[in-house]
Wavefront OBJ file of the C-alpha trace (Angstrom):
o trace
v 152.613 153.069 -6.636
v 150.599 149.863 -7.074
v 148.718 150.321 -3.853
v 147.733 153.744 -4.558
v 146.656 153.270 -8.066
v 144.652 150.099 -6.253
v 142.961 152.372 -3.915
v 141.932 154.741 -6.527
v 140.496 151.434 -9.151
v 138.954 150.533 -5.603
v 136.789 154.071 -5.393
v 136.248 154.540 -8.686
v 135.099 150.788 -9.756
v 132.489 148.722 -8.218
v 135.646 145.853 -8.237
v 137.141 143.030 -5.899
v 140.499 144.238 -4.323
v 141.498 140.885 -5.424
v 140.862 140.983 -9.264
v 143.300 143.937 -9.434
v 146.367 142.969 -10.488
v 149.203 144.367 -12.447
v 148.162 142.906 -15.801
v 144.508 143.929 -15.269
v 143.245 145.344 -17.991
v 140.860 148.249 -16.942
v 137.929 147.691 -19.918
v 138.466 143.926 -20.539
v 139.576 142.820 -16.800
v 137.836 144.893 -14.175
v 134.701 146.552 -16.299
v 135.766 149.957 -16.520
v 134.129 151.858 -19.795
v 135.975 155.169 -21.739
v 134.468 157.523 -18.556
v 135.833 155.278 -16.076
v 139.322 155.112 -17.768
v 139.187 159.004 -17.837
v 138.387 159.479 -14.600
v 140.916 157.028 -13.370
v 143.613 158.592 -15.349
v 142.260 162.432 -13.724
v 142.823 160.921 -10.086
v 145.948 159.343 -11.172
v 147.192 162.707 -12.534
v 146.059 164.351 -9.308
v 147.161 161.845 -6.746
v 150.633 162.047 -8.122
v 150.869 165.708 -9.482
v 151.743 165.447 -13.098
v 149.643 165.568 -16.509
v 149.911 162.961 -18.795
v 150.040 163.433 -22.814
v 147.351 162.461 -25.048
v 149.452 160.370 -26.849
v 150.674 158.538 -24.037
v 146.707 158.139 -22.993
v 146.158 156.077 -26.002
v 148.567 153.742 -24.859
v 146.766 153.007 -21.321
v 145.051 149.323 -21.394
v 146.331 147.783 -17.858
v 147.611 148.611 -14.437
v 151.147 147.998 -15.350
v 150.853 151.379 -18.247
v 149.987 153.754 -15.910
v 152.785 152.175 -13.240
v 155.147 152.620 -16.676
v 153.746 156.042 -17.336
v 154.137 157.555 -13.884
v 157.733 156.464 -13.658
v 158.511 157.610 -17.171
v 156.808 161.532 -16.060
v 158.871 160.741 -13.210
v 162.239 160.596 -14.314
v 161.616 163.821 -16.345
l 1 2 3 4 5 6 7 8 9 10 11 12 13 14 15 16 17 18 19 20 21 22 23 24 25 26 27 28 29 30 31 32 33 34 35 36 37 38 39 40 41 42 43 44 45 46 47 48 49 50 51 52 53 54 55 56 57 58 59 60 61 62 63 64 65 66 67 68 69 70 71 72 73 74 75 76
């Protein structure tokens, strides 16, 4: 999951491969703004077939949430 979440950071963000890392934080760490957090969490969605809630949206700040989120839609 890492390495696909990393490939999508790596087309969406004008980044380093190696400043991503699973405790990156996506505003403070690698310069992403409120667009580029939506539109990272809309490929991430996509990529992996599932809709995340608002709610758990909120809660996105690193790499490691949306690893946590994906494996929480995908136990459901």
């Amino acid at each position: 999951m890492f390495e696909e979440i990393k490939e999508i950071l790596l087309e969406q963000l004008d980044i380093d491969e190696k400043d991503i890392k699973l405790e990156s934080k996506l505003i403070d760490d690698l310069g992403a703004d409120s667009l580029d957090v939506a539109e990272i969490v809309s490929a991430v969605e996509n990529k992996f077939n599932l809709e995340f809630s608002k709610e758990d949206l909120n809660k996105v700040e690193t790499i490691q949430d949306i690893i946590d989120l994906l494996e929480k839609n995908n136990k459901r």
